[in-house]
C-alpha positions in Angstrom: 147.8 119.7 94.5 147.0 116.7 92.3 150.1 117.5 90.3 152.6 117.9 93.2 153.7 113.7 93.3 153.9 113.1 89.6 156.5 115.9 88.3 158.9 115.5 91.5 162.4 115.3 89.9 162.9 111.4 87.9 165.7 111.5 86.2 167.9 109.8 88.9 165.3 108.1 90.5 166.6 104.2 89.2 169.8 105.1 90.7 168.7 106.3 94.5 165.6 104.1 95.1 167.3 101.3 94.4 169.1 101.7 97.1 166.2 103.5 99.4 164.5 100.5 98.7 167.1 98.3 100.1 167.0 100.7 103.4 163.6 100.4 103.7 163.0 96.4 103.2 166.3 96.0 105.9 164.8 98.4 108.4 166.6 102.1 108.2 164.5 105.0 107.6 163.8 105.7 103.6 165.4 108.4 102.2 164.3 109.3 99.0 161.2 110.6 97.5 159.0 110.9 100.5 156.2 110.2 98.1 157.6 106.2 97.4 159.0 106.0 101.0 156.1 106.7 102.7 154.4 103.7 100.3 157.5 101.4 101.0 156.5 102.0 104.5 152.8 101.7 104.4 153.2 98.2 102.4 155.8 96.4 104.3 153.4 97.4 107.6 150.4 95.9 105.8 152.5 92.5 105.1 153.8 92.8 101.7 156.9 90.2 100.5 158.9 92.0 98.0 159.8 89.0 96.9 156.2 88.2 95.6 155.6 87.3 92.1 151.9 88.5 91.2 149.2 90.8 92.6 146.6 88.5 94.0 143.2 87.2 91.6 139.9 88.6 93.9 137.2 88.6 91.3 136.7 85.3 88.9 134.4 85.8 85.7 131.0 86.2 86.8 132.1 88.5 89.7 133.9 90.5 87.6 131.4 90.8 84.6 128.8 92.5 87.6 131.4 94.9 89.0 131.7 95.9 85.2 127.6 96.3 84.6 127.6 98.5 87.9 130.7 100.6 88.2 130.0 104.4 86.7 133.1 104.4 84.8 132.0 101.4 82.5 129.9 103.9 80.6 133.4 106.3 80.4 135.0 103.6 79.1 135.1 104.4 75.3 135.8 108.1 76.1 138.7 106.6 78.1 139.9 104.3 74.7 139.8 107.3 73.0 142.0 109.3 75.0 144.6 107.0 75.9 144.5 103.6 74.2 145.9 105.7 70.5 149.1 106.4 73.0 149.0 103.0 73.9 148.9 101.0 71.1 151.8 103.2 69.2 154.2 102.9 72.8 153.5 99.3 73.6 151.6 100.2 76.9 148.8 98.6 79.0 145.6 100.9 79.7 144.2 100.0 82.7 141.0 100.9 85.0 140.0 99.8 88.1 137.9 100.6 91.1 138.5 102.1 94.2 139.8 98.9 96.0 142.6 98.6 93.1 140.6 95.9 91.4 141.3 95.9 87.5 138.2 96.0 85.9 139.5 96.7 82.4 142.9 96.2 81.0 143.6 96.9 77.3 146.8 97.2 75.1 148.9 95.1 72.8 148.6 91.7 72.6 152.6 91.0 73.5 152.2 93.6 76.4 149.0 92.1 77.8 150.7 88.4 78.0 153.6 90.0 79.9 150.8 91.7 82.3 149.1 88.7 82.6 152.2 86.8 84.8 151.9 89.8 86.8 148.7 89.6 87.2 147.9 93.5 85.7 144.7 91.9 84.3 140.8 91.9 84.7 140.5 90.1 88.1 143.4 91.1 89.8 144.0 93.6 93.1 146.4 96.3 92.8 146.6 97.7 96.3 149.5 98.5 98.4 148.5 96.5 100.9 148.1 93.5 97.6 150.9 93.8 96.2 153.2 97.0 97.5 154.3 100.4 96.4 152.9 100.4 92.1 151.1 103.4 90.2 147.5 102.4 91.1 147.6 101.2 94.8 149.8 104.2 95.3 147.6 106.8 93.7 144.5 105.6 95.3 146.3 105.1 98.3 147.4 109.2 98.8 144.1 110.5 96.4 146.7 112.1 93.4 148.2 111.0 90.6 151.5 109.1 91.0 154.6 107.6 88.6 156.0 104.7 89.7 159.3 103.8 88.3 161.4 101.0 88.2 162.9 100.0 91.1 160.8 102.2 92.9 158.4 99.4 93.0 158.7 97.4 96.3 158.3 94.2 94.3 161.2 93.1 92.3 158.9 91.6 89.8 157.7 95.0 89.3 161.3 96.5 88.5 161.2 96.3 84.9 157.7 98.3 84.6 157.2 101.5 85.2 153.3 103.4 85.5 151.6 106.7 86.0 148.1 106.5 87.5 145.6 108.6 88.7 142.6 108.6 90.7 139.1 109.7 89.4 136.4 110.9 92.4 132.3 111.4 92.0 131.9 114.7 92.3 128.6 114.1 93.7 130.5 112.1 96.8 134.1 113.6 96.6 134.8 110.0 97.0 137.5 107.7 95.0 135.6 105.5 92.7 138.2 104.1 90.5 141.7 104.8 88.6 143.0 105.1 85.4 146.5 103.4 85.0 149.2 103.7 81.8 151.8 100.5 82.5 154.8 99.5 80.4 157.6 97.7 80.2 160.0 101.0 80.4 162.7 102.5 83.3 160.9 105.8 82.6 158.0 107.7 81.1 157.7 110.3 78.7 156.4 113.7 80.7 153.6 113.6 78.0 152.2 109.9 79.5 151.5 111.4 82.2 150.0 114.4 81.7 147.7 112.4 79.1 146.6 110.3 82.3 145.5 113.0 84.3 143.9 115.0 81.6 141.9 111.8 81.0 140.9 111.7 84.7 140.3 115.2 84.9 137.9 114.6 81.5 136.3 111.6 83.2 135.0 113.6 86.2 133.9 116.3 84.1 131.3 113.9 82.0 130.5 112.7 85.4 129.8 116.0 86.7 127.5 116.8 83.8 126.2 113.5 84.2 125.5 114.9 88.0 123.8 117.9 87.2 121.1 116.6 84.7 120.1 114.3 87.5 119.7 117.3 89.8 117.9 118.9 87.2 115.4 116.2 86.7 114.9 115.9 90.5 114.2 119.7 90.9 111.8 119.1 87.9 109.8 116.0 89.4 110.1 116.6 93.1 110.2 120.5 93.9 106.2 120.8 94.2 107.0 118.9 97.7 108.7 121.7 99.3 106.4 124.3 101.5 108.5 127.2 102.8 111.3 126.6 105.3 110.3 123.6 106.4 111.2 121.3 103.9 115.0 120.9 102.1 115.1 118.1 98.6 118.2 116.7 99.2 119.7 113.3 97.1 120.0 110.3 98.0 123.8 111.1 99.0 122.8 114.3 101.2 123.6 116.4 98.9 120.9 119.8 99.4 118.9 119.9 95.8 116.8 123.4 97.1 115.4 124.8 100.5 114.9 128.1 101.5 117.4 129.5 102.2 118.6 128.9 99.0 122.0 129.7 100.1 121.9 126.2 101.7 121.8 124.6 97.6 124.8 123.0 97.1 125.4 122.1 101.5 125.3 118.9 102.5 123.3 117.0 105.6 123.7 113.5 106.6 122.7 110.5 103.9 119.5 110.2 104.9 117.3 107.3 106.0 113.5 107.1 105.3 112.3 107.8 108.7 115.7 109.4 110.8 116.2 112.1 111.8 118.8 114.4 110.2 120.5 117.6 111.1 120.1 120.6 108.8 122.7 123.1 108.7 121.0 125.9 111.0 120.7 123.1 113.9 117.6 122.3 113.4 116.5 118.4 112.9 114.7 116.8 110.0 112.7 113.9 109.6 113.5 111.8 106.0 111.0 111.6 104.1 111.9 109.4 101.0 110.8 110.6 97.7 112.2 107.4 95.4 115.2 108.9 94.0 115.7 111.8 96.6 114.4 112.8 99.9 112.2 115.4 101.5 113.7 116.6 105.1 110.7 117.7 107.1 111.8 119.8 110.0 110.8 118.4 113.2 108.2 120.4 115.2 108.0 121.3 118.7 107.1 118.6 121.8 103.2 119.1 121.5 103.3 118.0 117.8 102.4 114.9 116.7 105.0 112.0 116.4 106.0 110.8 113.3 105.9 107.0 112.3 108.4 105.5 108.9 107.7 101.8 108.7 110.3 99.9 106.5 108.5 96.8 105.2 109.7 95.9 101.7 112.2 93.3 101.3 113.8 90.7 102.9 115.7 92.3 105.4 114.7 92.6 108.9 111.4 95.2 109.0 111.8 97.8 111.2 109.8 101.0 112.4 111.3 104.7 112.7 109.4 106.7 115.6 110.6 110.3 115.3 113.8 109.2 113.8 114.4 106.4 116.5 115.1 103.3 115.1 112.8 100.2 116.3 113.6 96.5 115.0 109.9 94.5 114.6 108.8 91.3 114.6 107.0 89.8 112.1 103.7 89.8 113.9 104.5 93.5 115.1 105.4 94.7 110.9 101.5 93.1 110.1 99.9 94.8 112.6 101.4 98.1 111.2 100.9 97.5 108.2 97.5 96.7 108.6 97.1 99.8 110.8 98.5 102.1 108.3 95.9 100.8 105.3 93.1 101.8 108.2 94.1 104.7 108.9 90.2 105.1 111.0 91.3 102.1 112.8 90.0 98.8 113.2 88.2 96.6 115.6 89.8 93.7 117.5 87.7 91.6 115.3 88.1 93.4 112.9 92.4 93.4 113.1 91.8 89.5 113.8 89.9 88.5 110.6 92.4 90.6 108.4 95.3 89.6 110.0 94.5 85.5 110.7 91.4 84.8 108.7 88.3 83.3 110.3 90.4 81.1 112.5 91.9 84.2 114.5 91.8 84.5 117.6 90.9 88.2 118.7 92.9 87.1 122.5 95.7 87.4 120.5 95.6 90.2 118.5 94.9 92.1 121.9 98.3 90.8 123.2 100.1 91.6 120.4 98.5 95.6 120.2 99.3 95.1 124.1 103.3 94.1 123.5 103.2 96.7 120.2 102.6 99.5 122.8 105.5 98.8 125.3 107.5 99.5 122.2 105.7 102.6 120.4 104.2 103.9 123.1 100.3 106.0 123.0 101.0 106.3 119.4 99.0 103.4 119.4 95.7 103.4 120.4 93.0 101.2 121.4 89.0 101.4 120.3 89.2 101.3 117.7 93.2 100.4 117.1 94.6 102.8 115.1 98.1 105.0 115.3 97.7 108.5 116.7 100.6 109.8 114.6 101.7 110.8 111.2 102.2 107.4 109.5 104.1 106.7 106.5 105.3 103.5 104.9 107.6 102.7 101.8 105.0 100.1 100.3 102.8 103.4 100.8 105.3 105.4 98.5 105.1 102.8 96.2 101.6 103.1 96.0 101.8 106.7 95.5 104.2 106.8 92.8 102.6 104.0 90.5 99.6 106.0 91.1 101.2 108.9 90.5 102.6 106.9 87.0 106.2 107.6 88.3 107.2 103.9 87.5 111.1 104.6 87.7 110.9 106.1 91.5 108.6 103.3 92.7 111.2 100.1 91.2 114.1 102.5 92.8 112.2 102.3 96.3 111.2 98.6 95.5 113.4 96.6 97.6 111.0 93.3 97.1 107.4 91.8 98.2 105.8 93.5 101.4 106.8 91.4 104.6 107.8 88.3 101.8 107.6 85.4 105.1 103.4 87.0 106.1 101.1 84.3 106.1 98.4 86.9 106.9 95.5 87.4 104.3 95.3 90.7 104.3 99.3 90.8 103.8 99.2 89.0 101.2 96.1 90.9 99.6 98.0 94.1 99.8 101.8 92.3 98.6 100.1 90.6 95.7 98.2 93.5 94.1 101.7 95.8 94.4 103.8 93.3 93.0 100.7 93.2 90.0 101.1 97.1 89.9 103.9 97.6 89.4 104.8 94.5 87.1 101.8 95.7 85.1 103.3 99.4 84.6 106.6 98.3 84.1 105.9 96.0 81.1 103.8 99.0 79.8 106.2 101.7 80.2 109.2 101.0 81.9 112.6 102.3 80.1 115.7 99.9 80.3 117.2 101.2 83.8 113.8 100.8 85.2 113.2 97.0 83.8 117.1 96.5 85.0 116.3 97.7 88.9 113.5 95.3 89.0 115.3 92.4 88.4 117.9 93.2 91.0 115.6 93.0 94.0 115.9 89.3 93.3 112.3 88.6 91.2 113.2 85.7 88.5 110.8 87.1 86.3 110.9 85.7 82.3 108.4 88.2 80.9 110.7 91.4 82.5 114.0 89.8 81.7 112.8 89.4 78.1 111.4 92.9 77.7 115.0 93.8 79.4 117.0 92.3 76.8 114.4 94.2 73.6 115.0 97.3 75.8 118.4 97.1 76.0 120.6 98.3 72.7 123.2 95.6 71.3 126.4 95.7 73.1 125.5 96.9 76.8 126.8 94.3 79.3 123.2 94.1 81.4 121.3 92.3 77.9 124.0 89.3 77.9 123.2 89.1 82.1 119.9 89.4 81.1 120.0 86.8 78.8 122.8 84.3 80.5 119.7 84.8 84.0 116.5 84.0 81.5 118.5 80.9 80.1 119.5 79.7 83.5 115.7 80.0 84.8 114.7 78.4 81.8 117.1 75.3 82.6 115.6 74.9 85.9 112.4 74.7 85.3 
């Protein structure tokens, strides 16, 4: 199927799409290869001037040097050189990669070639959609999911007529999804059959590694997370839905719903799960019958908005609501009114108040809270309670993956902040003991400005890998404002 666009018959394409082309910009139906007429179409609907001179710059230097540090093909990249940039180099052609949107991430070739890109905008920066810049070998391609020549005239843009390209997309195979495409451009009215069958071998060779790269993480999940499952009750699945092992086994391989710590999700027999998050997968818990006990998720870490999941039902919180959870799951006995008032407001508390809150907290939850002592009648998890677990547990690179920040960040309340403050120490402390470079890397993206991590980030990390000159460019700028 991925072969069915690119070896169409060429050889008199210059002379009929130039002329399609002309039918299609003036109105008439397209008539030649459905492949580029279709595209024609698809472009002028979206808006696209044939008469434009350059795809459009989306991403300026910093942007650019992030999409880089996290796209999964940067680290295919020098098997990518190797494949294609020899051909390159000896046939005065532009190798180019970009992500799914048609954004050029990389673009490498000639020096004479790359200038003559460059007032095209086929450069690092630049968007190569349809919808950017018309019918061309990467919009094209990602557009229909297959690799695709573009020739000559059979660009929509005039600019483009004196380039030709063969590109082809490159999908995770954990996803099926497009992440990216690899691109051959040059300054020819036609390529040699062997251009493009070298770009599709190198994207077929690309999701290969990426597969392998796939199943070692499956491996190591099976490995750390497998003594979780109990029977038929429970199915390991990633972080993408993808089933790791369950019983049936014959469900390995399926695929549920992605997952969110606290939903429900359906497994394949019809049954419903409750997400149980893991740090780098999830444990789907089937959901029992009416008479057992509810199930409570609270989401607490982070800036974002916290929010409770009651049997997979979504609730938003407020801020006083998120502390008197929290505080309810560290007692799990339950607590006093006094009690909840000194922990959550200090001696100047006023238990009236806590008694309204518990009051408004039940109209929402319902008898999962209870009263004397206030506790929750339910099976309570939290993800600063994974956290917990894992650093306990010594699994440092699951609890910075599930570590979206400080516990309820804006909490005044000094048990709150007890309980956000020790964490935070936790897992700093474990992390500068024993954290591995990805680890060390995660943690700085939940926003911490943190000099002692960033410069045990930039040791960690080997000479050459775009995240120690981030690293480094964030530690200087900290450095300036202080």
């Amino acid at each position: 199927m991925r072969n069915s666009h690119v070896h169409d018959d060429l050889a008199d394409c210059d002379r009929r799409t130039a002329l399609v082309r002309e039918a299609a910009v003036t109105g008439p139906a397209p008539t030649g290869r459905p492949l580029i007429s279709e595209s024609w179409r698809r472009s002028l609907d979206a808006g696209v001037d044939p008469e434009i001179r350059s795809a459009p710059l989306v991403f300026d230097a910093d942007v650019i040097a992030g999409a880089r540090e996290s796209h999964p093909l940067g680290r295919h990249l020098p098997m990518l050189r190797d494949t294609l940039r020899g051909m390159t180099d000896a046939t005065a052609h532009l190798m180019v990669i970009t992500d799914a949107e048609g954004h050029v991430l990389w673009s490498e070739g000639p020096s004479d070639i790359r200038r003559r890109a460059d007032g095209i905008g086929l450069a690092e920066g630049f968007r190569w959609s349809e919808a950017s810049i018309g019918t061309n070998g990467i919009g094209t391609s990602l557009s229909v999911g297959a690799p695709v020549c573009v020739q000559a005239t059979e660009h929509l843009a005039r600019v483009l007529h004196p380039w030709s390209c063969v590109a082809a997309p490159i999908s995770d195979p954990d996803t099926s999804r497009v992440i990216g495409c690899v691109d051959v451009s040059g300054t020819a009215s036609t390529l040699h059959p062997a251009v493009i069958a070298l770009v599709e071998a190198a994207a077929r060779l690309t999701e290969a590694q990426l597969t392998v790269e796939m199943n070692r993480r499956d491996d190591h999940l099976r490995a750390r997370y497998l003594r979780h499952l109990h029977g038929d009750t429970h199915v390991l699945v990633t972080a993408t839905g993808r089933i790791l092992a369950a019983d049936p086994d014959g469900w390995r391989g399926g695929r549920v719903a992605v997952p969110e710590a606290g939903c429900r999700v359906a497994l394949p027999d019809g049954r419903t799960a409750v997400a149980e998050t893991l740090g780098q997968a999830f444990l789907l818990r089937t959901a029992g019958t009416a008479d057992d006990r509810s199930s409570l998720m609270l989401r607490l870490l982070g800036e974002e908005q916290p929010c409770a999941f009651l049997d997979g039902r979504r609730i938003p919180l407020s801020l006083r609501h998120a502390e008197l959870l929290a505080l309810l799951a560290l007692h799990p006995r339950g607590l006093t009114c006094e009690q909840s008032s000194l922990h959550l407001y200090g001696d100047e508390g006023n238990p009236v108040t806590v008694r309204a809150e518990i009051h408004r907290l039940r109209a929402q939850l319902g008898d999962v809270v209870r009263a004397k002592p206030y506790r929750l009648d339910c099976d309570v998890d939290a993800d600063f309670l994974t956290v917990r677990r894992l650093l306990a547990a010594g699994d440092v690179t699951a609890a910075v993956r599930l570590y979206q920040g400080p516990l309820l960040p804006r909490s005044e309340s000094p048990a709150i902040q007890s309980e956000r403050d020790e964490l935070t120490a936790q897992l700093r402390r474990q992390l500068l003991r024993s954290g591995d470079a990805d680890a060390l890397w995660t943690y700085t993206q939940s926003g911490e400005d943190d000099l002692e991590i960033l410069g045990r980030l930039t040791t960690a990390l080997p000479p050459g890998d775009p995240r120690r000159v981030s690293a480094h460019l964030r530690e200087r700028r900290i450095l300036e404002n202080d």
